[in-house]
C-alpha positions as CSV (number, residue, x, y, z in Angstrom):
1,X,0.0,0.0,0.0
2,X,1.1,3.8,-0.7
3,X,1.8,5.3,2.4
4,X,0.1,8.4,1.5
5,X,-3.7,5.8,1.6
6,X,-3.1,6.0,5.2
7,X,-3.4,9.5,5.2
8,X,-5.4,11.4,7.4
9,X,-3.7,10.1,10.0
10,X,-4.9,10.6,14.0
11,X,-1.6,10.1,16.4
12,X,-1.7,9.6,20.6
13,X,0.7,9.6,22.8
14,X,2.5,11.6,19.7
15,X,4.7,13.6,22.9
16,X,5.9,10.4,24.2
17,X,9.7,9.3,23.1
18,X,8.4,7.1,20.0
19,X,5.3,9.1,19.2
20,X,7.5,12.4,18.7
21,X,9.6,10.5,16.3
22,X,6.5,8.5,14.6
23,X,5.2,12.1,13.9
24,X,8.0,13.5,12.5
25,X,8.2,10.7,10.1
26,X,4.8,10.8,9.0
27,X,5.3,14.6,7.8
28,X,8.1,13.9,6.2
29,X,6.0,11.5,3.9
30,X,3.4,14.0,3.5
31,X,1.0,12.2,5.5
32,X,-1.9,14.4,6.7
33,X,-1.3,14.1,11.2
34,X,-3.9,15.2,13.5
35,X,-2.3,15.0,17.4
36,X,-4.9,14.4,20.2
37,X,-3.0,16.5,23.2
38,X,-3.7,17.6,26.7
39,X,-1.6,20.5,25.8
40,X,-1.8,21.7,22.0
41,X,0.3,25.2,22.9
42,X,3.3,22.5,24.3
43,X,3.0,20.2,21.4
44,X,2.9,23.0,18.8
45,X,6.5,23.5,19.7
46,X,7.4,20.5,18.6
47,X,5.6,21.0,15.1
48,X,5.8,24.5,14.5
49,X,3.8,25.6,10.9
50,X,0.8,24.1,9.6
51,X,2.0,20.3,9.0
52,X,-0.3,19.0,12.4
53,X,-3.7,19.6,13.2
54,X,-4.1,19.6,17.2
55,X,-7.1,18.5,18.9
56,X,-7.2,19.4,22.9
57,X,-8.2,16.4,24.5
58,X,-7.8,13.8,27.0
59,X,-8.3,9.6,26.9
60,X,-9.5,10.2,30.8
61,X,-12.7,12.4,29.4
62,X,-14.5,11.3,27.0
63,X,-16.5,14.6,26.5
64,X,-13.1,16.1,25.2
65,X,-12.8,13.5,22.2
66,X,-15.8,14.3,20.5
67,X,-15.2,15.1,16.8
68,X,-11.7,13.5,17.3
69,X,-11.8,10.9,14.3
70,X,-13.8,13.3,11.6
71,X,-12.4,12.8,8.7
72,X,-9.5,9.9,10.1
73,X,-8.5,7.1,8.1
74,X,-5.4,5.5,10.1
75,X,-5.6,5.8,13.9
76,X,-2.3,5.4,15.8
77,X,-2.9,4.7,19.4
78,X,0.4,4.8,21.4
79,X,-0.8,6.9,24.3
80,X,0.3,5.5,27.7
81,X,0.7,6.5,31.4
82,X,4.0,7.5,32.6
83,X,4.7,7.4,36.4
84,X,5.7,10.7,38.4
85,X,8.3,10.5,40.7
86,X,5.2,10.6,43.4
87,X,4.7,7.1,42.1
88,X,7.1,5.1,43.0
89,X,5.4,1.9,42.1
90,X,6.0,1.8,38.4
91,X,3.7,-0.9,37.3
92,X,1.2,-0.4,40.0
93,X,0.4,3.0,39.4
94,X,-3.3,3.6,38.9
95,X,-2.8,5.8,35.9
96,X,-2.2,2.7,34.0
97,X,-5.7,1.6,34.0
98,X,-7.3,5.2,33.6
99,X,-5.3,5.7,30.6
100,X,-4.7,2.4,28.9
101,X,-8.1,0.7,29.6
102,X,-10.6,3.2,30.3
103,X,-8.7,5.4,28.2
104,X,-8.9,3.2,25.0
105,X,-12.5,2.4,25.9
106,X,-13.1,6.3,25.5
107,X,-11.2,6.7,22.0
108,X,-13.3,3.5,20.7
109,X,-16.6,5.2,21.6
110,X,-15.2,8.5,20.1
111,X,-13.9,6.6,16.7
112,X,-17.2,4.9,16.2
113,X,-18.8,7.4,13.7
114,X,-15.5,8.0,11.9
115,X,-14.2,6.9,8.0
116,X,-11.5,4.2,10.1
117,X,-9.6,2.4,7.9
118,X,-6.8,1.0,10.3
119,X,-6.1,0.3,13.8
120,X,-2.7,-0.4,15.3
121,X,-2.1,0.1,19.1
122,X,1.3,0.0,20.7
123,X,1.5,-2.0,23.5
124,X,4.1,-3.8,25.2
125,X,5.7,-7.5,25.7
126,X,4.5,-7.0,29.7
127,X,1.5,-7.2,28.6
128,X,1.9,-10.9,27.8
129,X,3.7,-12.0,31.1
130,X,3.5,-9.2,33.3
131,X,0.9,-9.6,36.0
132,X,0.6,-6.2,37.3
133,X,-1.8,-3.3,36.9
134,X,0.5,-2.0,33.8
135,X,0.1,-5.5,32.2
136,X,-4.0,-5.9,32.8
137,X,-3.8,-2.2,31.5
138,X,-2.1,-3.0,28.2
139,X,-4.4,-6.5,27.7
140,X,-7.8,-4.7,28.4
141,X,-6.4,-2.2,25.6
142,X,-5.2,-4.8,23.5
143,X,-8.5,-7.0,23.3
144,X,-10.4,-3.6,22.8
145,X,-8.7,-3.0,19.8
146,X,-9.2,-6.3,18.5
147,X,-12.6,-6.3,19.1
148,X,-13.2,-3.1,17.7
149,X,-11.9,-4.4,14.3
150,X,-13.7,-7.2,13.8
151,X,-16.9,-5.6,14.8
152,X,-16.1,-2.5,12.4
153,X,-14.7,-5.3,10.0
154,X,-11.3,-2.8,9.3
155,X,-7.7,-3.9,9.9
156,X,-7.2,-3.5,13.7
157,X,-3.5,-5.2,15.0
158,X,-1.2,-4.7,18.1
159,X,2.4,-3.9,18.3
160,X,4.1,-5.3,21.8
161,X,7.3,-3.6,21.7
162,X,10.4,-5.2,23.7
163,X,12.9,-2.6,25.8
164,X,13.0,0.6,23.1
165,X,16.9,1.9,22.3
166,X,17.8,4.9,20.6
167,X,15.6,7.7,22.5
168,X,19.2,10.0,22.9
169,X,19.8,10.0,26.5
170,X,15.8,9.1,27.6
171,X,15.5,5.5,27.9
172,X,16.5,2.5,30.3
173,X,19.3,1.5,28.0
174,X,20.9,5.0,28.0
175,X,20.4,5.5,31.6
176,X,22.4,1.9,32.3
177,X,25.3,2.6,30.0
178,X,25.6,6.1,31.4
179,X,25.5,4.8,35.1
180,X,28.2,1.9,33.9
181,X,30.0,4.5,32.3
182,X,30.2,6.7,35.5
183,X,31.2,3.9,37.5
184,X,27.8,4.1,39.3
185,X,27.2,0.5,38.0
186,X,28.6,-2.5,39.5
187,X,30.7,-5.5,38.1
188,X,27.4,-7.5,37.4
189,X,27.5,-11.3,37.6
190,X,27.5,-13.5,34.8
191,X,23.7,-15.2,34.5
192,X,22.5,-17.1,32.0
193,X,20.0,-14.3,30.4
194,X,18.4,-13.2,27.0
195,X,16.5,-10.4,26.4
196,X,14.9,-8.6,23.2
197,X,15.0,-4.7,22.4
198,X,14.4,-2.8,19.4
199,X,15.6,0.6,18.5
200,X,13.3,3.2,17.9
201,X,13.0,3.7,14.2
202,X,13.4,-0.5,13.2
203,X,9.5,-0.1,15.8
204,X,8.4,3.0,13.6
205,X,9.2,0.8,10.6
206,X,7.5,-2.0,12.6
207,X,4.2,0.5,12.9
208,X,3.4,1.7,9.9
209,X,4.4,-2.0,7.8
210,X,1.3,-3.3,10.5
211,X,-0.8,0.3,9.0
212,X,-0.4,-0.5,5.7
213,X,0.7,-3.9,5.2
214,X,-3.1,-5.4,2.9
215,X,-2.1,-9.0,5.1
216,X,-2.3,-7.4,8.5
217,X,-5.2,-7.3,10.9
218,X,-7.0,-9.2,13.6
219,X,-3.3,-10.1,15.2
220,X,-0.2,-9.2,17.5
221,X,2.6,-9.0,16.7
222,X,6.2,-8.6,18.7
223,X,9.1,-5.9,17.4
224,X,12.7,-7.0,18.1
225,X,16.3,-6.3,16.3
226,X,15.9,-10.2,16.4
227,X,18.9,-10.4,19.0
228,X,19.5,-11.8,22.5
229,X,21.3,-9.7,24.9
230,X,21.7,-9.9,28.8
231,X,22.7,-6.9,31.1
232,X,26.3,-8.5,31.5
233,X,26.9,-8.5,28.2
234,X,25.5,-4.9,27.8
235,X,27.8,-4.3,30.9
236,X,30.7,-5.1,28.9
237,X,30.3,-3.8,25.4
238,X,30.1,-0.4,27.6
239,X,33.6,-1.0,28.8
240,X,34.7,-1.9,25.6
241,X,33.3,0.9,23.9
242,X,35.1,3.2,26.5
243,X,38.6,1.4,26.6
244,X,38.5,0.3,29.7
245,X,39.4,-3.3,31.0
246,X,37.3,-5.9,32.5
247,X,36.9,-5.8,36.3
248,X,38.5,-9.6,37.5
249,X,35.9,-9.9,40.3
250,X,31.6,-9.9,39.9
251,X,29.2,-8.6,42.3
252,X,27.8,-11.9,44.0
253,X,24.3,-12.6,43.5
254,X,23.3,-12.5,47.6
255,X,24.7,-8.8,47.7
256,X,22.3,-7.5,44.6
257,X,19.3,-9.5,46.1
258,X,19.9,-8.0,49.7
259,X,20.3,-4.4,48.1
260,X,16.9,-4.8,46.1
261,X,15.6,-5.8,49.2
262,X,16.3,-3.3,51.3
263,X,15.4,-0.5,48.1
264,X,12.3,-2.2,48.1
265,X,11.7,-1.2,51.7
266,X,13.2,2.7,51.3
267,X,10.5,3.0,48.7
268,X,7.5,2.2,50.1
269,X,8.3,4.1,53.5
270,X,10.0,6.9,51.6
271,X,7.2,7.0,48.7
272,X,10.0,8.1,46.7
273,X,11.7,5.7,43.5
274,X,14.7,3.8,44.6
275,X,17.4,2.9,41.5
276,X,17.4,-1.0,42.4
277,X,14.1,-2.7,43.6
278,X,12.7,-6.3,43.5
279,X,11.3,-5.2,40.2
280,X,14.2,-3.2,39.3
281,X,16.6,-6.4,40.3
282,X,14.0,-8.9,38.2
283,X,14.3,-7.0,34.9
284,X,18.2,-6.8,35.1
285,X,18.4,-10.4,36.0
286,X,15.4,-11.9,34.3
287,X,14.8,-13.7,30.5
288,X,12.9,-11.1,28.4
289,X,13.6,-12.6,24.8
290,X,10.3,-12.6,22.6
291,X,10.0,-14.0,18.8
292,X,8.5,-11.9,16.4
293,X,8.0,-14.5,13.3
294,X,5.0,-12.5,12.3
295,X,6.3,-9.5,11.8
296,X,8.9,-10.8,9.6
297,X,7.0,-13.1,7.7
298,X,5.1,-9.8,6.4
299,X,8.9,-8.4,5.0
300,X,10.1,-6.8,8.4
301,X,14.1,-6.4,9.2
302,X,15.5,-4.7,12.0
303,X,18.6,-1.9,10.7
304,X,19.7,-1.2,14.2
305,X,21.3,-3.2,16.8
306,X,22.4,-2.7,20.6
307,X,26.1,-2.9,19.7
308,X,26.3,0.0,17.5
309,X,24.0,2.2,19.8
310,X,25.9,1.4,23.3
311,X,29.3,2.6,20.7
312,X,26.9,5.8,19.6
313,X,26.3,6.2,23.4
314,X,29.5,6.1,24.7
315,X,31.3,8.3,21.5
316,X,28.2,11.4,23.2
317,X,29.3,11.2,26.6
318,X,32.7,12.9,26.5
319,X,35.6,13.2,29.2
320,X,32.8,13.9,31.4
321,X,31.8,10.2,32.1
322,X,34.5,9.1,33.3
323,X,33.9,7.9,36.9
């Protein structure tokens, strides 16, 4: 399909990370964008000119979405709820539900009327395997969207994206190179662990292949660079990348368990985010590795990998990171 049949195209979430850059990429193929915003004054300083068409509205009031999809042929739903630092619980805060459930419930009802061709929301692999508020959140959504399609009989798919790379400072993979980098990470252990991660523009590819792939719809599919990495091995392409030698001794496994313990406890007394939890501790240590045959099988191949980014990383943080 010609990208441009996708056009008019409604974006949320278009201020997150990946939204910002799956706008900017739709202008640049001439697509007509319309952004759903709390805040159209912010977000037209991000899109200066005459290329976006702002709608003020919010997924948590339903009353603020009417007229939304007049005129929308492509919706792309990638709003989601991002924890304060007054919520220190990450996957527990109840913003998940508002937004990601209830929220998609609202944009259905407010879609119903509208010329909707296509359907892809972006969720994530948690919401698979992750049994927290943040996983039921992103199912609910999920099963929405399906539904919605078949009933409206138009292509409707998910898009479960792994760990994200190549947000320029923003993410959890630039946040743990620059904390190994510093020396503010320690020598971590070696454990048997694989994990999946896409960089930012191979899931923008990912996106609109699902929006305008004629096979597509009905399904959900899983983004990945199609490698396996662990944090030790991410621990050590960052010392690499910076020259420096391998430490000869690890961190032993009872000392990080006893640390996420205890950050565990500082948070919920303190009510303030700790940097290593249980949670933190299980995603560090944890298998994360997802196949994405179907996204594939419809011509999809990842251009990025971790490697190259951690060596991007590292080349941006000057004398400065040294720790």
């Amino acid at each position: 399909m010609n990208p441009e049949a996708l056009s008019p195209v409604l974006v949320t979430g278009a201020t997150g990370q990946v939204g910002q850059r799956l706008v900017g990429t739709l202008i640049a193929q001439g697509l007509g964008v319309t952004v759903l915003t709390r805040a159209p004054e912010r977000a037209q300083a991000l899109w200066p000119g005459d290329a976006v068409r702002f709608h003020r509205g919010d997924l948590t009031d339903p009353s603020s979405l009417v007229g939304l999809g007049n005129g929308i042929h492509t919706v792309l739903h990638l709003a989601s709820h991002h924890p304060g630092p007054h919520e220190p619980d990450l996957y527990g805060a109840p913003g998940h539900w508002q937004v990601s459930a209830e929220g998609t419930t609202h944009l259905l009802g407010a879609l119903t009327a509208a010329p909707i061709e296509r359907l892809v929301y972006v969720s994530s692999v948690r919401a698979d395997t992750h049994d927290t508020l943040y996983g039921r959140a992103k199912r609910a959504a999920e099963q929405q969207i399906l539904a919605f399609g078949e009933q409206r009989g138009i292509k409707a798919s998910v898009l479960r994206l792994p760990m994200v790379y190549g947000l320029d400072g923003t993410g959890n993979l630039e946040r743990l190179v620059r904390a190994i980098a510093a020396g503010r990470f320690p020598p971590w252990p070696r454990l048997a662990q694989r994990r999946s991660a896409i960089h930012v523009e191979d899931a923008i590819s990912a996106l609109l292949l699902l929006a305008s792939h004629p096979a597509t719809g009905g399904q959900v599919y899983v983004a990945t660079d199609g490698q396996a990495y662990s944090t030790r091995w991410i621990y050590e392409q960052t010392l690499r990348a910076l020259g420096r030698p391998l430490p000869s001794w690890t961190l032993p496994g009872w000392a990080l368990r006893l640390a996420a313990e205890a950050g565990t406890f500082a948070e919920r007394v303190l009510k303030r985010r700790m940097p290593l939890t249980r949670e933190a501790l299980a995603k560090l240590t944890q298998d994360a590795w997802y196949k994405d045959e179907g996204l594939r099988a419809l011509g999809f191949a990842a251009r990025w990998d971790l490697e190259s980014e951690i060596r991007r990383l590292v080349r941006g943080f000057g004398p400065a990171s040294a720790p």
